[in-house]
N, C-alpha and C positions, 0 to 999 in steps of 0.2 A: 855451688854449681846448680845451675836451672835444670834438671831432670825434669822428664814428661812421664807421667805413671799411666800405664794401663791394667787395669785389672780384668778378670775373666772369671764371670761366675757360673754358675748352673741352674736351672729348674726343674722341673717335672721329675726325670726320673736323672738315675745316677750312670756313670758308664758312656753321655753323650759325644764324647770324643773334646773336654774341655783343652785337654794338653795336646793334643793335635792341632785343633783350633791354635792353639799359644806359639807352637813351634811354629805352624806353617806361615802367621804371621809376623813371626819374629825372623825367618827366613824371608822375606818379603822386604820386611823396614831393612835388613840390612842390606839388601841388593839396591837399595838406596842411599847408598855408605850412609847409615845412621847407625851408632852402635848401642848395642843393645845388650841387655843382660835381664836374663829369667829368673823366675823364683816360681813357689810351690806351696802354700799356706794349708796343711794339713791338721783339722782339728782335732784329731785323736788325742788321747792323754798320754799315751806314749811318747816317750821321746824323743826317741828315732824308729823305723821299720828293722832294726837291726835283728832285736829281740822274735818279730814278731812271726808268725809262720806264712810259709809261700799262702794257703790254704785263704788266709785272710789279706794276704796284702801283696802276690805277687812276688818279684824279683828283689831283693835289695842294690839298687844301686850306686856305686860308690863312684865319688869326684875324688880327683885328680889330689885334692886336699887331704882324700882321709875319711871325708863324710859316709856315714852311711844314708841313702835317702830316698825317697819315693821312685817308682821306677818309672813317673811322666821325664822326669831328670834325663832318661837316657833318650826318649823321644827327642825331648830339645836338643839334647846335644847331636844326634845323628842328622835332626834337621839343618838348626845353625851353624856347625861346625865350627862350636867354640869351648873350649871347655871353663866351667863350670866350675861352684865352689861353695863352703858349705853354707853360706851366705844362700843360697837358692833353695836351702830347704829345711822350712821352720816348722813346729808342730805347737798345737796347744799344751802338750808335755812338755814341750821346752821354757816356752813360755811360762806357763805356770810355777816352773821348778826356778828358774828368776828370778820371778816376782816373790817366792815365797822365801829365797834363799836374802833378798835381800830386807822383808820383814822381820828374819832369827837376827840379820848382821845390825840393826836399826835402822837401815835406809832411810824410810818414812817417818822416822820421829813420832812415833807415837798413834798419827792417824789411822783411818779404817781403812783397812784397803779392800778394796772394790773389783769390779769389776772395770767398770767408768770410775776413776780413769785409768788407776794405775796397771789392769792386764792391758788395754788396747793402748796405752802408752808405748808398752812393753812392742807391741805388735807394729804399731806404727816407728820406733826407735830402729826396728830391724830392717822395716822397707826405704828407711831415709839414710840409716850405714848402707846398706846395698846398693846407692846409688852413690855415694860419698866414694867407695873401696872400690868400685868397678866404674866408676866415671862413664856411665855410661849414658847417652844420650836419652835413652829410651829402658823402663824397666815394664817389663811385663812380668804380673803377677796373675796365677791361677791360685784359686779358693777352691780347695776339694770339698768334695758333698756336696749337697744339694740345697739351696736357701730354702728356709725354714725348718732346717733339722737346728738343733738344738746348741749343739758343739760349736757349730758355726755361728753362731750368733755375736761372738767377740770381734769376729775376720771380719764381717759385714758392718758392723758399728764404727770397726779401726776405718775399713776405707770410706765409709762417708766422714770420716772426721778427715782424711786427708784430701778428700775432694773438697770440703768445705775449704780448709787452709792451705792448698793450693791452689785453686781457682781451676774453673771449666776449660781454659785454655791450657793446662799442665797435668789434668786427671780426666782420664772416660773411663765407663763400666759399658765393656761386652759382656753381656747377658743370654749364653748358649740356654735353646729350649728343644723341645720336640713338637714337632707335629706329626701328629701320628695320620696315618692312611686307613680308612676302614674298607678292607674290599667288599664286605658283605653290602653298602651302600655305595660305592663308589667314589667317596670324598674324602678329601685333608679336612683335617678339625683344625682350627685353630682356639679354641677354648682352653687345653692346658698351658698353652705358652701365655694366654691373656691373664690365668692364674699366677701364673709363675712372675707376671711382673706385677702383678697389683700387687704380690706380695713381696717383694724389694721393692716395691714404692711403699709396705707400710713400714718398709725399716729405714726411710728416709734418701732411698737411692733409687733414680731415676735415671735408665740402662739410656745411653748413649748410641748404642748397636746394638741390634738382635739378629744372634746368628741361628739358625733352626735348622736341628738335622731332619733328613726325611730317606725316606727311601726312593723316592725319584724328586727332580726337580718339582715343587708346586705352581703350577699357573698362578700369574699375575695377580690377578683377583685376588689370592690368598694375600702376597707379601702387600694389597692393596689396604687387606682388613685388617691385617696386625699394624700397621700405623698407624692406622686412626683409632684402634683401641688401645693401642699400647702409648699413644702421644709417644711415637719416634718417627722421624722425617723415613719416609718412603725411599730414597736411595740410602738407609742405612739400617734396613731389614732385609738380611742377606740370608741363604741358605747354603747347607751342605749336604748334597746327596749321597746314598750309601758311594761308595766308589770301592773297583776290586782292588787298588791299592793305595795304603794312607799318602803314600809319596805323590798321588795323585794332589789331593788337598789343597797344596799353595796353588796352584794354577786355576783350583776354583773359586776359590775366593780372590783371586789377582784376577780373574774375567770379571769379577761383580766388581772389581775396582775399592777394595777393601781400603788399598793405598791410599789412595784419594782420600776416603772418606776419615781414614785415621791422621791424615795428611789436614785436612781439613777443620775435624776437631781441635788438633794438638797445635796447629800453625806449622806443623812439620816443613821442611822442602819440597817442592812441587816435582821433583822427578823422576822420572818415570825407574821403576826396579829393574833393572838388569836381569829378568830371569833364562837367559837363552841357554844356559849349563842346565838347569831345572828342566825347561823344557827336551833337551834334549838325553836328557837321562830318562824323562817318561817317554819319549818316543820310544828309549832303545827297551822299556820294560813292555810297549806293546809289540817289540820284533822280535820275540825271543823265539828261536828256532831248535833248542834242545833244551832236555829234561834231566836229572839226575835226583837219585834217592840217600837221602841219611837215613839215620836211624840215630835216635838221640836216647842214651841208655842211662836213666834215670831214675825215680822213684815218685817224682809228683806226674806222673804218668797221662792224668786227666788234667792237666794245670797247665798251658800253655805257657802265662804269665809268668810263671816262675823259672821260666828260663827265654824272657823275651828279648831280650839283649843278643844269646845266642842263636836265638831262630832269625834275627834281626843280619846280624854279620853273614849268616848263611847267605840268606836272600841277598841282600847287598854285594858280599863276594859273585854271587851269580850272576848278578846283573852286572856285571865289570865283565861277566865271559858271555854274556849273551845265553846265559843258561837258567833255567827257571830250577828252585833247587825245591823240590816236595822235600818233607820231611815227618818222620814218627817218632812219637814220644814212648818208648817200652819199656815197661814195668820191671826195673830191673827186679825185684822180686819175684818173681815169675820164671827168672832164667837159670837153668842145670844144664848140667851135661846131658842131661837126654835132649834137652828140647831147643840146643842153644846152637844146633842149624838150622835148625826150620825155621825160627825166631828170628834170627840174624841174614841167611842168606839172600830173601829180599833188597837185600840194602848195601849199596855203593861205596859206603865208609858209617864209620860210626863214631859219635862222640859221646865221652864220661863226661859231665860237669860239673860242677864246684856243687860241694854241699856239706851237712853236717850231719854225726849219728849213724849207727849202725846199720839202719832199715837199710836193707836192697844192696850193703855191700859185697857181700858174695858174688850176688849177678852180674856184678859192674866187673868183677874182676876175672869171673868164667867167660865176660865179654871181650873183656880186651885179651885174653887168651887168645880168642877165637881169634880177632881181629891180626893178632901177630902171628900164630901161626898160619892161617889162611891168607897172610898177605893181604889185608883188606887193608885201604886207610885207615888212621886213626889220627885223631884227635882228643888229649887230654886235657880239661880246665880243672886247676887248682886240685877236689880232690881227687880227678882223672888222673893226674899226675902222680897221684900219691899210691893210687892202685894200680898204676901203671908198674911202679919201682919196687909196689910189694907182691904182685904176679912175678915178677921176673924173679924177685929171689926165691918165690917158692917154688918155681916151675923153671927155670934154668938153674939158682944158686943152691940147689936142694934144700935149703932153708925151708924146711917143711910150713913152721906156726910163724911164719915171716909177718909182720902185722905191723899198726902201729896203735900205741897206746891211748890213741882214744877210742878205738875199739877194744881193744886187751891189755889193762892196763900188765896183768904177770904175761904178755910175751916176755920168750924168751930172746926172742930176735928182734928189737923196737927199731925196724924201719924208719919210722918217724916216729918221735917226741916232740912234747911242746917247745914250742920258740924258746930260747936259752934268754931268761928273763920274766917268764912268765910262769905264773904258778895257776892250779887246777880249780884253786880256791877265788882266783879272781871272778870278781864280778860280771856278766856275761857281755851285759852292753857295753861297747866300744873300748872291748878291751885288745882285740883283736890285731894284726900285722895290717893296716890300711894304709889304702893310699901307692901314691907315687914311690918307686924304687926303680934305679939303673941295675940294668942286667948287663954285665962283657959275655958278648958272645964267643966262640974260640973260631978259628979259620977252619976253613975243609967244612962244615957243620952242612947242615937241613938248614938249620934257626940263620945263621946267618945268609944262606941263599937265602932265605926269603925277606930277610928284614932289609939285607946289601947291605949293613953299616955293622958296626964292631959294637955300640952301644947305645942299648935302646930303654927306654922308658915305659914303663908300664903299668898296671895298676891292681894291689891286691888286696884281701878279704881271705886271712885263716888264720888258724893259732898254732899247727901244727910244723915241723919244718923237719929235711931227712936228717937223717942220723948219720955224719959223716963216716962212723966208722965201719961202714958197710961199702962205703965207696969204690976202695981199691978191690974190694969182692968183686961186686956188679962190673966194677969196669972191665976186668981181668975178663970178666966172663960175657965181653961184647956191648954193654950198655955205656953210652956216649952221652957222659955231664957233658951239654954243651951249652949250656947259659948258668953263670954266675953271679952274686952279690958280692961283690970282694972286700967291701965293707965287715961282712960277718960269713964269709966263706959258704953264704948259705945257696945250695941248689936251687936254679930257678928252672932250666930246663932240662930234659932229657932226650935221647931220638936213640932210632938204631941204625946201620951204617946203611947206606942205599944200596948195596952189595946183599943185605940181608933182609930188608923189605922196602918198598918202595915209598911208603908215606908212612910214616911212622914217629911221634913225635906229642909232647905231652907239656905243658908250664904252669907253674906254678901260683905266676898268676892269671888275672881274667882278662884275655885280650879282645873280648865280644864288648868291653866299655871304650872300646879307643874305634872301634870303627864308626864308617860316617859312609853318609850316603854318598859321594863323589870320592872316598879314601876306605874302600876295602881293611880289613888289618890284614899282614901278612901270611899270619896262621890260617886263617879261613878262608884266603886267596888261594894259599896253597895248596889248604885238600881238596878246593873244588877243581883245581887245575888238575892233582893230580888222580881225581876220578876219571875227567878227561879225557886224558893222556892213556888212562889202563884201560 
């Protein structure tokens, strides 16, 4: 199969928006039915973000497969609206853990293994299966970091070896830089980005495109002098201005005729992208004529990123209602009974989300107290769900030390336990319930008004699962299993009857990975509806 490889690097500083850049072009090539399929070249030593903490690496997102992976992963996919696989996201830990695994087995027969060839082997083997298993016309690949960090230095050698042996007409390098704005003299510098490529031109690659963020559009003159310093043709030094919304993106670089010119590199098809759905979803995010507030009760408080996925379905669901959705991130550590209306009352609904670890669980669960008896929306992801089921039996079930065992392991009441197969002693990485699972919803339900179908697909991340034998408790006492694994009998949803609050409702997995920018998920359609509505 002929594949056309695009890769997507960075300079100057880090943070420039390379996987925006990736998605909004990848949303682009396909409005030109060309198909397409992403990836993520992360050079940490880690092996996956599973292990790692929000603190250092954000969200962990997980494909449809099982993956745990970088969280640019969920950008593409809410751009492209394709899902994704774990083929899209490889690490120099993985890598390395390959290459060394297959040195102890004798792979190599004896030789030295290197760097050149056998890791960028390794790296290049990954990028030509991903085009083999996803047949896709077109792979775009992002390189995280910044060229000339250190880590990176395998990713950038692999892809000059595959532009070399697949030729200029089947490989370009987009080359995102900065230009920075000095207001205290009034001018765009183009100096760091003339750095940033002399430096991929001394690692034998010579960027194709240079895309440059800035904070406003720069005059002519600018995109005039970075071509003739950077030796790239003048209509293929493009910018990207700040903009209030990323979803804005493809439309700017589809005005600079990005198509074209990638169109033009590659021998692409000449016609023109189909953006009028695009378009027309940015028109409806500049008419938005009402506001509403969450309140998102957590503990990476200061982390936006660590629950970007979820601030992401917000917005998205709002923009389906023509509603702009603010939202606050509160320290669930912070919250009691004395201060957990003053703290809360601001806010139109609230959501718990998935997490791990004792920090900040108390507040999370004097919060969705609040939320049930004050009739607020709620929303629970993953372990929302779980303190959602262990509030009820302490504060309905009298089940006083109601808990679950990764918090305590001697409750006496173990709401939840680990997965029935799993032990405490497993190893931490990718040991976990991932991935794709069918949920049966029951009739009459919350879950299935808003999903309208019996059984739905979803995607999870935890090791924890409820305790059946509490079941018939809780329900007896008004709490409505109403989503199922029937495979393993295992609880996927919970709700309360609409007779007893109005949005009320909690799952076990994470349904902030299945929305998309034209496909709301049902969950976070529903509580912005029924803010609405109250």
């Amino acid at each position: 199969m002929n594949s056309k490889y695009i890769f997507i690097t960075g300079g100057v500083v880090s943070s420039l928006g390379k996987g925006i850049t990736a998605a909004s072009l990848g949303r682009i090539l396909k409005q030109k039915n060309i198909k397409i399929f992403m990836q993520k070249f992360d050079p940490y030593i880690n092996v996956d973000p599973g292990t790692m903490s929000p603190y250092q690496h954000g969200e962990v997102y997980v494909t449809s497969d099982g993956a745990e992976t970088d969280l640019d992963l969920g950008h593409y996919e809410r751009f492209i609206d394709e899902n994704l696989t774990r083929d899209s996201n490889i690490t120099a830990g993985k890598v390395y853990q390959t290459v060394l695994k297959k040195e102890r087995d004798g792979f190599y027969e004896g030789k030295t293994v290197q760097v050149v060839p056998h890791v960028t082997d390794e790296i290049k083997k990954h990028i030509f299966n991903s085009a083999i298993n996803s047949k896709a016309d077109v792979i775009i690949t992002e390189i995280g970091g910044t060229v000339g960090d250190i880590e990176s230095l395998a990713f950038i050698e692999a892809i000059r070896q595959v532009k070399n042996e697949k030729g200029h007409e089947n490989v370009i390098v987009i080359h995102t830089t900065l230009i920075p704005y000095l207001h205290s003299v009034g001018e765009f510098k183009t100096k760091p980005s003339q750095h940033s490529v002399k430096e991929i031109l001394s690692l034998g690659i010579q960027p194709d495109i240079l895309v440059c963020r800035s904070e406003t559009m720069p005059p002519d003159h600018i995109f005039d002098k970075l071509s003739l310093f950077c030796n790239i043709k003048r209509s293929h030094v493009l910018a990207i201005p700040d903009c209030d919304n990323i979803y804005k993106v493809p439309l700017s670089l589809e005005q600079q005729k990005i198509d074209e010119v990638v169109s033009e590199l590659l021998k692409l098809n000449k016609t023109k992208p189909d953006m009028s759905e695009w378009h027309a979803i940015v028109k409806k995010l500049d008419n938005i004529n009402q506001e509403v507030t969450v309140g998102i009760v957590a503990k990476y408080s200061n982390l936006s990123d660590a629950y970007l996925s979820v601030i992401e379905s917000l917005k998205i669901a709002g923009y389906s209602l023509n509603t702009k959705v603010n939202y606050k991130i509160i320290n669930a550590e912070s919250l009691d009974s004395k201060n957990i209306n003053s703290m809360l009352s601001p806010f139109q609904a609230i959501i718990v989300p998935g997490g791990f670890g004792n920090r900040g669980v108390e507040g999370k669960i004097n919060a969705i107290n609040y939320t049930r008896i004050n009739k607020v929306p709620f929303l629970g992801l993953c372990l929302g769900m779980q303190l959602a089921c262990i509030e009820y039996a302490r504060n309905v079930c009298n089940l006083q030390d109601a808990n679950s065992t990764e918090f305590n392991e001697k409750t006496k009441n173990p709401i939840f336990d680990l997965l029935r197969g799993k032990n405490k002693n497993d190893q931490i990485g990718g040991t976990l319930r991932l991935g794709n699972y069918p949920t049966t919803l029951i009739n009459d339900s919350l879950a299935k008004s808003l999903y309208k179908q019996t059984i739905i697909i979803e995607r999870h991340r935890h090791r924890y699962e409820f305790n059946n034998s509490y079941k018939t408790l809780l329900a007896k006492n008004g709490l409505i299993f109403s989503g199922i694994y029937n495979k393993e009998d295992l609880v996927e949803v919970i709700e309360l009857p609409k007779e007893v609050h109005p949005f009320f409702i909690a799952s076990q997995f994470h349904p902030e990975f299945t929305s998309r920018i034209n496909k709301p998920n049902p969950l976070f359609l529903g509580l912005i509806k029924s803010i609405i509505k109250k």
